[in-house]
C-alpha atoms as one frame of an Amber mdcrd trajectory, in Angstrom:
protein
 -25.348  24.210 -22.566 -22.189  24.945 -20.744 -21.761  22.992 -17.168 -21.372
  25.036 -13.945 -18.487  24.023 -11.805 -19.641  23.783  -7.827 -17.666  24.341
  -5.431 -17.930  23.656  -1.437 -15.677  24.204   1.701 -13.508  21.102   0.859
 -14.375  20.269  -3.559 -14.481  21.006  -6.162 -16.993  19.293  -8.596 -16.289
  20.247 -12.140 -17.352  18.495 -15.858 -15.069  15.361 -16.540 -12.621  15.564
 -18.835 -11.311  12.877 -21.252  -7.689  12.831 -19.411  -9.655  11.587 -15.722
 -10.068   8.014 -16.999  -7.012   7.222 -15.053  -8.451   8.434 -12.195 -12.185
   7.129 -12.400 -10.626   3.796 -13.250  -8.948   3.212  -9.592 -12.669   3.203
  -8.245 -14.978   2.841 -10.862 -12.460  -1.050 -11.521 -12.575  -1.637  -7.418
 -14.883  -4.522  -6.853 -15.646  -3.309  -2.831 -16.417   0.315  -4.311 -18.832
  -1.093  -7.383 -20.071  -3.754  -4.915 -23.509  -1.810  -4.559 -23.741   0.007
  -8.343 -25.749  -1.413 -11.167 -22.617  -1.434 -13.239 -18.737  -2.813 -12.454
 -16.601  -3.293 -11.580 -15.300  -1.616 -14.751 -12.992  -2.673 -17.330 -10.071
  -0.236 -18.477 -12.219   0.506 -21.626 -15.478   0.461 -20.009 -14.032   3.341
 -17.325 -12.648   5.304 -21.329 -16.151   4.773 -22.760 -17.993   6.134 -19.525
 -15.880   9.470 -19.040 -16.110   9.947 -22.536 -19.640   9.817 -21.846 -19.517
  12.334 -19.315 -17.650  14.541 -21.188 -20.482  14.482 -23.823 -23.309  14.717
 -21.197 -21.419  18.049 -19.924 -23.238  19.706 -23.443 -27.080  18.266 -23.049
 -29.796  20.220 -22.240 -30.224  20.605 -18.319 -33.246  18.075 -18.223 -31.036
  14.945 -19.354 -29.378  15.919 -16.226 -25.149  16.764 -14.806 -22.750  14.430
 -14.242 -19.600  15.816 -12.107 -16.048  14.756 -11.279 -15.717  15.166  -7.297
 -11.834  16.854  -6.945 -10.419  17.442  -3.918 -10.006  21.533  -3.175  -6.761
  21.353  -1.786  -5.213  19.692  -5.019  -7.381  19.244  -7.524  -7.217  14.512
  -7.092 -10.193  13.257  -8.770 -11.462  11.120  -5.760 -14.590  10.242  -7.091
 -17.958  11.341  -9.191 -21.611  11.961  -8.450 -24.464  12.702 -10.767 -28.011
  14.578 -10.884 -30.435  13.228 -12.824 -33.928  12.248 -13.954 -34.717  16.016
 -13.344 -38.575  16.963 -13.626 -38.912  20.577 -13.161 -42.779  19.936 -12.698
 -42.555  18.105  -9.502 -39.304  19.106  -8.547 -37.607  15.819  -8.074 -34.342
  14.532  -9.683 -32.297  11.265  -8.818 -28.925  11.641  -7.289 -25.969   9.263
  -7.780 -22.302   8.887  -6.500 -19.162   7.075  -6.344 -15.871   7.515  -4.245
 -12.837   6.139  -4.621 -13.151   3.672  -1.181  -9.751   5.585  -0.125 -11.871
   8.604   1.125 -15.103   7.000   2.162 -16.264   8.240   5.785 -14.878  11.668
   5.198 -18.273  13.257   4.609 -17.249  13.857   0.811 -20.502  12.496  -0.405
 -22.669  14.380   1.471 -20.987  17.476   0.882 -21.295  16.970  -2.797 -25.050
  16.105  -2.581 -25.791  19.404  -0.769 -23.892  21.062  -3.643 -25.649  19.073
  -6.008 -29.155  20.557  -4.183
């Protein structure tokens, strides 16, 4: 199955791709931003190993649920990821994750990309 991109006024959130480790890594290895997460903060390899991940997940069937680089509209920065999972058609519920890069927390950036998630 072939991932939809979403897009909203100010992102654009689009399958990961092996190159945004560098990217994932300046939040996904931040101790504040991981401070709350069941995981991290991330080593250099651990950050390879879960975009690589990603990039997998993009191809599963849409139950095992989507897992989405958040990039910035204006100029495509990776500034974070979110994820929908957990999805049961039956009772229509699904879990939704996310993680920002702390330099754009406040901005509203995760609750535009949970509507878009929706």
């Amino acid at each position: 199955m072939s991932q939809t991109i979403l897009n909203t006024k100010r992102l654009i959130l689009r399958p990961y791709e092996s190159s945004d480790w560098a990217a994932a890594h300046e939040y996904g290895g931040d101790a504040e931003t991981c401070q709350y997460q069941r995981w991290g903060p991330n080593s250099e390899d651990e950050t390879r190993e879960f975009v690589e991940d990603c990039v997998e997940a993009s191809t599963w069937p849409e139950e095992l649920g989507y897992y989405y680089a958040i990039t910035l509209k204006t100029d495509g920065t990776l500034i974070g990821g979110c994820n929908l999972c957990s999805i049961n058609k039956t009772d229509l519920s699904a879990m939704i994750g996310y993680t920002i890069n702390k330099g754009y927390w406040r901005q509203g950036y995760t609750s535009e990309a949970a509507a878009a998630l929706l």
